[in-house]
C-alpha positions in Angstrom: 32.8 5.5 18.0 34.6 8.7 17.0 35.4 8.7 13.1 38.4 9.4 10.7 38.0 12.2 8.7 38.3 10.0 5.6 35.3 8.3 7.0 33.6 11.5 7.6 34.1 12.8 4.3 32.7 9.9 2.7 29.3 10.0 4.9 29.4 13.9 3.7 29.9 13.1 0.1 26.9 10.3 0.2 24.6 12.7 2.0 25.5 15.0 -0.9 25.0 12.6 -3.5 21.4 11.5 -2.0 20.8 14.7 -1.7 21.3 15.5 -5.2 19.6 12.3 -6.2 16.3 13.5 -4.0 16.1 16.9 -6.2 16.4 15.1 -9.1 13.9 12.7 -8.8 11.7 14.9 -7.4 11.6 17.3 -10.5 11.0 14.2 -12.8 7.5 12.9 -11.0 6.6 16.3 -10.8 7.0 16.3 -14.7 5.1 13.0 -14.9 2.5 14.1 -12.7 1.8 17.0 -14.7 0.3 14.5 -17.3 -3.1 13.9 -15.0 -5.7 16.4 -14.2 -5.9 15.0 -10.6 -3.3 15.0 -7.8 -0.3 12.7 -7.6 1.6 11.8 -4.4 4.3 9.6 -4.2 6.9 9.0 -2.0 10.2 6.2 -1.8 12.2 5.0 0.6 15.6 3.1 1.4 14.9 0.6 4.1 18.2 0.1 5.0 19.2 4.1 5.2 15.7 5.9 5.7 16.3 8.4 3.3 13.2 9.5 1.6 11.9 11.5 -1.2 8.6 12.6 -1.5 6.1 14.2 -3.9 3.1 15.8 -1.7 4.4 13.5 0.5 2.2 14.5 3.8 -1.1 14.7 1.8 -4.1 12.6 2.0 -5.4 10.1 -0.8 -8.3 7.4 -0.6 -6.2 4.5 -0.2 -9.4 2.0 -1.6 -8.0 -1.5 -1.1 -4.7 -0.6 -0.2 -6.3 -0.9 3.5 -6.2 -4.6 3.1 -2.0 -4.1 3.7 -2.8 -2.7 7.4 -5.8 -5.0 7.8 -3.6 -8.0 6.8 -1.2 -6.5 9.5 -3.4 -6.2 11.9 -4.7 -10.1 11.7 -1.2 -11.5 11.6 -0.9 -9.2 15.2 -3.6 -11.3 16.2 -2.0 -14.0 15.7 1.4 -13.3 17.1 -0.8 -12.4 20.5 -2.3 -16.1 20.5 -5.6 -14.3 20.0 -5.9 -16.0 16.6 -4.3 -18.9 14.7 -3.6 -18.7 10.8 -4.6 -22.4 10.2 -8.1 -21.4 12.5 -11.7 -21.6 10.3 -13.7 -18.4 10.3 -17.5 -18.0 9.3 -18.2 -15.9 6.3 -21.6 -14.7 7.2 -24.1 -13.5 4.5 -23.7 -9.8 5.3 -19.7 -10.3 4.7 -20.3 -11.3 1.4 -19.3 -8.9 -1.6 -19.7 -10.1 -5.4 -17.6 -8.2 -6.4 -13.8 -9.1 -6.7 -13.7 -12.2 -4.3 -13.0 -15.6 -5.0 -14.5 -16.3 -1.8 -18.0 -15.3 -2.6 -17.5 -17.4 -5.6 -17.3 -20.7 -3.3 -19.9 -19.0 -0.8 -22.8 -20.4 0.8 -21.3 -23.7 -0.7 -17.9 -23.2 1.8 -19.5 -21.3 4.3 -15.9 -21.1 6.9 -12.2 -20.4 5.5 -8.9 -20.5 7.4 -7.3 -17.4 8.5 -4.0 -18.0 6.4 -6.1 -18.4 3.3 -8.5 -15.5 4.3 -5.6 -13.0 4.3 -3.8 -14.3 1.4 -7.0 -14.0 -0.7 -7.6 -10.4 1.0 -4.1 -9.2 0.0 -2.6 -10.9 -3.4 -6.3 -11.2 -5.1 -7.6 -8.2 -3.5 -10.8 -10.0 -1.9 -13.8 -8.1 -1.3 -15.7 -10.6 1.1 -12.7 -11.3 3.0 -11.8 -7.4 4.2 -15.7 -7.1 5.1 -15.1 -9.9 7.4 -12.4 -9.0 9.2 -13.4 -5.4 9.3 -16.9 -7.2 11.0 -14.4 -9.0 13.4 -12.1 -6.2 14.7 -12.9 -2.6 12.7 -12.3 -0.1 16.0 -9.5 -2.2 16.8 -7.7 -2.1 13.0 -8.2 1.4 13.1 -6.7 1.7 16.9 -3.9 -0.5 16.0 -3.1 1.4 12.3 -2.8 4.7 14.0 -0.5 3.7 16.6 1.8 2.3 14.4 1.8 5.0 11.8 1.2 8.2 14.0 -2.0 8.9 11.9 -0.3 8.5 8.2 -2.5 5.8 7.4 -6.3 5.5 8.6 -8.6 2.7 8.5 -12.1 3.9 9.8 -15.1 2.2 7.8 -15.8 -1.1 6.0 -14.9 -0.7 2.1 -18.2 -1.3 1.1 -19.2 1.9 3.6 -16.2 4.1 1.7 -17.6 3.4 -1.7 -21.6 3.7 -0.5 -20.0 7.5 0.8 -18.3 7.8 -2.3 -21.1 7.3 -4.4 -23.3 9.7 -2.9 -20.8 12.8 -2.4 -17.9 12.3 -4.5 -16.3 15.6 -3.6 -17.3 15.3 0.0 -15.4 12.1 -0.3 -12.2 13.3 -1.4 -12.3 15.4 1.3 -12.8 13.2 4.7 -9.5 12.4 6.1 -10.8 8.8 6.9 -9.8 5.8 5.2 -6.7 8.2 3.6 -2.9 7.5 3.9 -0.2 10.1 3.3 2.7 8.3 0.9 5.2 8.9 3.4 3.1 7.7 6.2 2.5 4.2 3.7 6.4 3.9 3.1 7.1 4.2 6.7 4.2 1.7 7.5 6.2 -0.7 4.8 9.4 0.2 6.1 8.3 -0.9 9.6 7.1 -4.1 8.3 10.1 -5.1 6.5 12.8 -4.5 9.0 10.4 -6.8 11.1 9.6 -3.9 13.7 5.7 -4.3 13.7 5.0 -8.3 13.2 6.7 -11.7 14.3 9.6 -13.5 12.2 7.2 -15.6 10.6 4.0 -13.4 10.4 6.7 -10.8 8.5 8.0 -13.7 6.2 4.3 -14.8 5.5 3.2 -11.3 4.5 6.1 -10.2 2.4 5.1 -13.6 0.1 1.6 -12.8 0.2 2.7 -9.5 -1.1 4.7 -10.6 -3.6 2.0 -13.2 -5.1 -0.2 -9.6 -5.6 -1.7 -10.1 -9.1 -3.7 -7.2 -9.3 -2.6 -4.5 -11.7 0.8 -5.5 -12.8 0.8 -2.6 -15.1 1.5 -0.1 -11.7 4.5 -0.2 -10.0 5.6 -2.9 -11.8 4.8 -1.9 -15.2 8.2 -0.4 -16.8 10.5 -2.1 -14.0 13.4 -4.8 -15.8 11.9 -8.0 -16.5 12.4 -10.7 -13.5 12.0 -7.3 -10.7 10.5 -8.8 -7.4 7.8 -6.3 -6.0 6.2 -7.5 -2.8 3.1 -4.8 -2.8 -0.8 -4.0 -2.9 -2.8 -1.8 -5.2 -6.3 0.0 -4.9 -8.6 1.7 -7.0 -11.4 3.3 -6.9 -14.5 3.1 -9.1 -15.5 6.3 -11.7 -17.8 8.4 -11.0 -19.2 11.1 -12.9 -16.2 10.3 -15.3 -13.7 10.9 -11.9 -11.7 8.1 -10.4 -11.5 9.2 -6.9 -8.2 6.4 -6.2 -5.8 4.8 -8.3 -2.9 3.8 -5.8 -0.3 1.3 -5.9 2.3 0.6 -2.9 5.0 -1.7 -2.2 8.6 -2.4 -1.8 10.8 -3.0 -4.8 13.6 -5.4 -4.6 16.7 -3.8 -6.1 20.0 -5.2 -7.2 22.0 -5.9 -4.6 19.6 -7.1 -1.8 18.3 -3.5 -1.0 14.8 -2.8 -0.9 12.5 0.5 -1.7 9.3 1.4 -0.4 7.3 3.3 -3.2 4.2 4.7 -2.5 1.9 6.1 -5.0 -1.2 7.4 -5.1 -3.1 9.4 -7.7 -6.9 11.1 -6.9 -9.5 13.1 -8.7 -8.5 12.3 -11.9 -10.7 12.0 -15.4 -7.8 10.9 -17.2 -8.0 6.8 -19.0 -7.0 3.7 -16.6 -4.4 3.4 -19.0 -2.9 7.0 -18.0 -3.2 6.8 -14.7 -1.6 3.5 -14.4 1.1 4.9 -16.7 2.1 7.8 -14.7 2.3 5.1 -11.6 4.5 2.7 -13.6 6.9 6.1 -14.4 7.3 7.3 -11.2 8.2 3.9 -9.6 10.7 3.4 -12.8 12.3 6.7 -12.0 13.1 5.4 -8.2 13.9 2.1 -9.3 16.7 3.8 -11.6 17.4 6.8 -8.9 18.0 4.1 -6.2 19.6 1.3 -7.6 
């Protein structure tokens, strides 16, 4: 369809103006991130126009349980193949079981089998320890096979988390340094991009996850920490532990609901930083306040 020039001067003057927008923002989180001793990356993008702005936006980060997003995604593929069913019981075997954060090791040995639905919903919104090591016992090659070709490489799933923070406890540095189990913030808005127009998932596996997301009630003090009361943010956090005073991953991603129906994919991750959970968390909640307010 060939445009009027009145139609091509206003597709000029909005490039412009997101232009504009994209240098501005990107001076302000490079301000924030000054405040931490570690490196920030963050990225944001408009689902419904693509355009993106992006702090060290290519680089690699731990993404800690942020992997349960593509794990999540990759069970709900199952499903939509008629290899799995959400309402199907799985075993939770003893070597799946993790103390730590997971409601399901809470009911375990007493409920030795959970449904799928419930599985992933526990994985995602409460950040589940004993239901990731599961799946990842189910179908790790494949996650990893699936994440990559949906995501061109920008986000990596390769080991169990309980492997990730066994390696990370013995070499912390070596760590930060293996590209495995990393994601690149513009690779992680893409993914969520891709999941949100519906390009990845079914109808209903899409719907399902975008609630699950939503009900996250891990660290509300990230992305959603400085956003107007009432903001919906559909996302999934990660952290590391500290080590030798370091937290090797502090991450928060998701996709902010703006006025107006449209929705941003923010991205942010922070690693190798000795600054307080309180600061790191901070500097997360600022840069997604400043794309909330460059974007809306």
């Amino acid at each position: 369809m060939k445009l009027t020039r009145r139609q091509s001067l206003w597709i000029l003057a909005g490039n412009a103006a997101a232009a504009a927008a994209s240098e501005s923002l990107q001076d302000v989180w490079q301000r924030i991130a000054r405040e931490t001793d570690g490196t920030v990356g963050a990225a944001a993008l408009d689902i419904g126009s693509s355009h993106i702005v992006s702090l060290n936006g290519d680089d690699r980060f731990p993404m800690a349980s942020v992997c349960k997003l593509p794990i999540a995604m990759h069970m709900l593929a199952l499903v939509d193949e008629g290899k799995l069913a959400r309402d199907q019981d799985i075993e939770v075997l003893p070597q799946d079981v993790v103390r730590s954060v997971s409601p399901i090791a809470e009911r375990w040995p007493a409920e030795r089998r959970f449904r799928v639905d419930e599985m992933i919903e526990l994985m995602v919104a409460r950040s589940d320890n004993t239901a990731v090591e599961t799946f990842f016992r189910m179908e790790g090659p494949a996650i990893g096979a699936r994440v990559r070709s949906w995501t061109a490489g920008g986000v990596r799933v390769d080991r169990p988390e309980s492997q990730c923070n066994r390696d990370r406890r013995a070499n912390l540095q070596q760590f930060l340094k293996d590209p495995r189990d990393t994601g690149t913030p513009a690779g992680t808005v893409q993914l969520l991009a891709r999941l949100f127009r519906g390009e990845l998932l079914s109808a209903p596996s899409t719907a399902r996850l975008i609630e699950i997301l939503k009900a996250t009630t891990t660290f509300p003090t990230r992305l959603k920490g400085l956003l107007p009361s009432g903001t919906v943010v559909a996302h999934k956090t990660g952290s590391s532990g500290v080590d030798d005073g370091m937290a090797a991953a502090t991450n928060d991603s998701g996709v902010i609901f703006l006025p107006g129906g449209r929705q941003l994919a923010v991205s942010v991750y922070i690693k190798a930083s000795t600054k307080s959970d309180e600061v790191r968390d901070s500097i997360i909640a600022r840069i997604s306040r400043a794309a909330f307010d460059a974007y809306r």
